[in-house]
C-alpha positions as CSV (number, residue, x, y, z in Angstrom):
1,X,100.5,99.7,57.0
2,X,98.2,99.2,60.1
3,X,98.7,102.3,61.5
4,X,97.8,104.1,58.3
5,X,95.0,101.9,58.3
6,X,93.3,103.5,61.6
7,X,94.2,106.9,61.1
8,X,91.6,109.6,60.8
9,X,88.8,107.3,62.1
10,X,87.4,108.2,65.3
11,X,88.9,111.5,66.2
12,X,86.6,114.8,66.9
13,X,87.3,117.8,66.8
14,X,87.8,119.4,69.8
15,X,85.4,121.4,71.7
16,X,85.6,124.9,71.0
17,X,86.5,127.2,74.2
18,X,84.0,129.3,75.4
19,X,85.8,132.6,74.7
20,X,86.0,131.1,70.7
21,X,82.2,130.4,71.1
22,X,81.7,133.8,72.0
23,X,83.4,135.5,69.4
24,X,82.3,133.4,66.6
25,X,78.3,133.1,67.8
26,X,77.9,135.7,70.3
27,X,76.0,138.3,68.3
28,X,73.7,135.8,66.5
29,X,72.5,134.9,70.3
30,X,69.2,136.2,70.9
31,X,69.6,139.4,73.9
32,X,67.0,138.0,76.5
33,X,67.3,140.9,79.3
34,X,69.7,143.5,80.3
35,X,70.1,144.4,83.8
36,X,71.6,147.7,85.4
37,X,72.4,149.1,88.8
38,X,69.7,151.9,90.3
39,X,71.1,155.2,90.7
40,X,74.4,154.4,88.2
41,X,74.4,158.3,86.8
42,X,74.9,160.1,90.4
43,X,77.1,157.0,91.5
44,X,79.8,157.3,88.2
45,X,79.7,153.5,88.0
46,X,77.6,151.4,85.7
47,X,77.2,147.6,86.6
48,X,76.0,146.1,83.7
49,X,74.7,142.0,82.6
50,X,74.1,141.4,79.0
51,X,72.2,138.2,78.7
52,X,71.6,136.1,75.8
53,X,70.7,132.6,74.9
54,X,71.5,129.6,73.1
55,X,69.0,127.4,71.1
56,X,69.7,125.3,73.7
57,X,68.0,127.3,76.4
58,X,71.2,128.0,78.5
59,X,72.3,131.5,79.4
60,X,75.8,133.3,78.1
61,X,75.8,136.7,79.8
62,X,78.6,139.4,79.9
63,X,79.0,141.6,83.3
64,X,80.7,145.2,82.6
65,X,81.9,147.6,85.1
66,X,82.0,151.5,83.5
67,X,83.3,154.4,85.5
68,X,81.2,156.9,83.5
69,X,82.9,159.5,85.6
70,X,86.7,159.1,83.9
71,X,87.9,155.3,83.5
72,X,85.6,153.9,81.4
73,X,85.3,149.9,80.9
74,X,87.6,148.8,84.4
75,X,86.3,145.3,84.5
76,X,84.2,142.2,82.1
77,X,83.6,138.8,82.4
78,X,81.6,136.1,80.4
79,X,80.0,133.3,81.9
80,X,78.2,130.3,79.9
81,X,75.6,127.5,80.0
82,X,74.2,129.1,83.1
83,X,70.7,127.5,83.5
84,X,68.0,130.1,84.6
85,X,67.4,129.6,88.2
86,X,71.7,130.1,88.8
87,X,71.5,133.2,86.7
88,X,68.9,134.7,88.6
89,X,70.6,133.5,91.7
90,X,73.7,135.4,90.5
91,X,71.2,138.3,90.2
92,X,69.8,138.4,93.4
93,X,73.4,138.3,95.1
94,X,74.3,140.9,92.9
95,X,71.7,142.9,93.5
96,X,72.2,142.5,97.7
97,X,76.1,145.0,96.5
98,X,74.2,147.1,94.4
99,X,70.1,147.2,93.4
100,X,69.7,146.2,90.0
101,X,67.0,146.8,87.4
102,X,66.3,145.4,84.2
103,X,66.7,147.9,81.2
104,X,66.8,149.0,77.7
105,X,69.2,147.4,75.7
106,X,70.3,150.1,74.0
107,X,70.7,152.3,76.8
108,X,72.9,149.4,78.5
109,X,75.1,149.0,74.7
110,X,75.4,153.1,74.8
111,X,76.9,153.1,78.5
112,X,79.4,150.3,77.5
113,X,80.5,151.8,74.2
114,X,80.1,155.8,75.4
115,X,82.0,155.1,78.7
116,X,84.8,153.0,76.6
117,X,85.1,156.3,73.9
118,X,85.3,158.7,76.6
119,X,88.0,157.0,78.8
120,X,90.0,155.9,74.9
121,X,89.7,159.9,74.3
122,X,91.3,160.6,77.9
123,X,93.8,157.8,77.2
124,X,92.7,154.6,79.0
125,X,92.3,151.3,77.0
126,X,88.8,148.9,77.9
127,X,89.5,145.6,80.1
128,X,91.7,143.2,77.9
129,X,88.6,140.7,78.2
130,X,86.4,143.4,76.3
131,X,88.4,141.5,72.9
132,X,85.6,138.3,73.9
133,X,82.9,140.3,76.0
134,X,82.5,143.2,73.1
135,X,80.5,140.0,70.9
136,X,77.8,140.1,73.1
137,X,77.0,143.5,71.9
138,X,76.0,144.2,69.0
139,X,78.4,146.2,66.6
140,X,78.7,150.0,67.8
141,X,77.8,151.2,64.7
142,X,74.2,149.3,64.7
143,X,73.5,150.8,68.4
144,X,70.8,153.8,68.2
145,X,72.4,156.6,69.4
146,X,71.7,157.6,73.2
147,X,73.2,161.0,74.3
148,X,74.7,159.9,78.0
149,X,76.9,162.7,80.0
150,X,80.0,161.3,80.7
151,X,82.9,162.9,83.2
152,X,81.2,164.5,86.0
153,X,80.1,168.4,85.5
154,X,82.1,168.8,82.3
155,X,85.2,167.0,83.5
156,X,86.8,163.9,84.1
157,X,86.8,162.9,87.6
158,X,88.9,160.2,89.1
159,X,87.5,158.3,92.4
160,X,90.4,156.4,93.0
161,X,89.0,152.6,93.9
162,X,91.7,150.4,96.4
163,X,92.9,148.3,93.1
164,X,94.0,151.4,90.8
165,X,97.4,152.7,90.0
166,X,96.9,156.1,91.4
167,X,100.1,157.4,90.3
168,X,99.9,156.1,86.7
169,X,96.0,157.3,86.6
170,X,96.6,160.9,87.7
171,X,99.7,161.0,85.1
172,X,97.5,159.9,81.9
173,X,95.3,162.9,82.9
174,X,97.6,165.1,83.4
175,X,98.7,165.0,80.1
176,X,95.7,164.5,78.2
177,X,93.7,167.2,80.1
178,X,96.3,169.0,82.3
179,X,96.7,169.2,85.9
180,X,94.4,170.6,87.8
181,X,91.4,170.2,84.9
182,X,90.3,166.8,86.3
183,X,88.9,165.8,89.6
184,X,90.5,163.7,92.3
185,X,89.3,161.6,95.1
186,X,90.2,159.1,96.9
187,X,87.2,156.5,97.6
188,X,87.0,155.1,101.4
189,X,85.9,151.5,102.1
């Protein structure tokens, strides 16, 4: 009967991971600043930071990576309870890879969602971690709508980075475009 007695008292629920957190609350967050990497259009490759905050004052961000040229979403990442000087820390060393700038939110949400649509319409699928990082955007449909060329003068063109499949890459194209309708290159360093 004692152990009866006890049970239920004292236990909490347990903390809720930051992925849950993300998906449940991220789009109720407040979008504080949205940062983007100088010369992303002639480069084919968006680097993207969405950053919102929590009542509390910390910092949840998101980080995309968009090859606007053919690929579309290739990397994302959350990070939370960042305070503000280590965010802009993370900033600043970003910025030393690539410069970065802030800029319009909606220009930053049309680059994520238009480079995901245009790489789903060639046949590549968004980062797996898009399923937490997309609730830190708002919805697609609430987005104004940005015109932003994707593919690179009319086409798709793959630069071929040292982590992709190659082979696998250039065979999706080949049948959703053909061969020889794409571009192809191979990026050094």
């Amino acid at each position: 009967m004692s152990k009866n007695k006890n049970k239920g008292k004292g236990l909490q629920k347990p903390p809720i991971s930051p992925a849950r957190y993300i998906q449940q609350f991220g789009r109720s967050l407040q979008v504080d600043k949205c940062y983007l990497n100088v010369g992303w259009k002639s480069q084919g490759m968006a680097s993207i930071f969405v950053k919102r905050r929590k009542q509390s004052g910390k910092i949840i961000f998101g980080c995309y990576l968009i090859d606007i040229f053919c690929l579309g979403l290739k990397d994302t990442y959350y990070e939370m309870d960042y305070n503000e000087a280590t965010f802009d820390d993370m900033i600043a060393s970003a910025s030393g890879e690539v410069e970065m700038m802030t800029a319009d939110p909606d220009l930053v949400f049309n680059i994520i969602y238009g480079g995901i649509e245009y790489a789903e319409d060639l046949g590549f699928e968004p980062h797996k971690d898009f399923r937490v990082t997309e609730f830190l955007l708002p919805p697609v449909e609430e987005v104004p709508f940005i015109h932003i060329e994707f593919g690179q003068q009319g086409r798709p063109y793959f630069y071929a980075g040292p982590h992709d499949n190659i082979p696998k890459i250039k065979a999706i194209l080949d049948k959703s475009v053909g061969p020889g309708a794409y571009g192809f290159m191979v990026r050094l360093g």
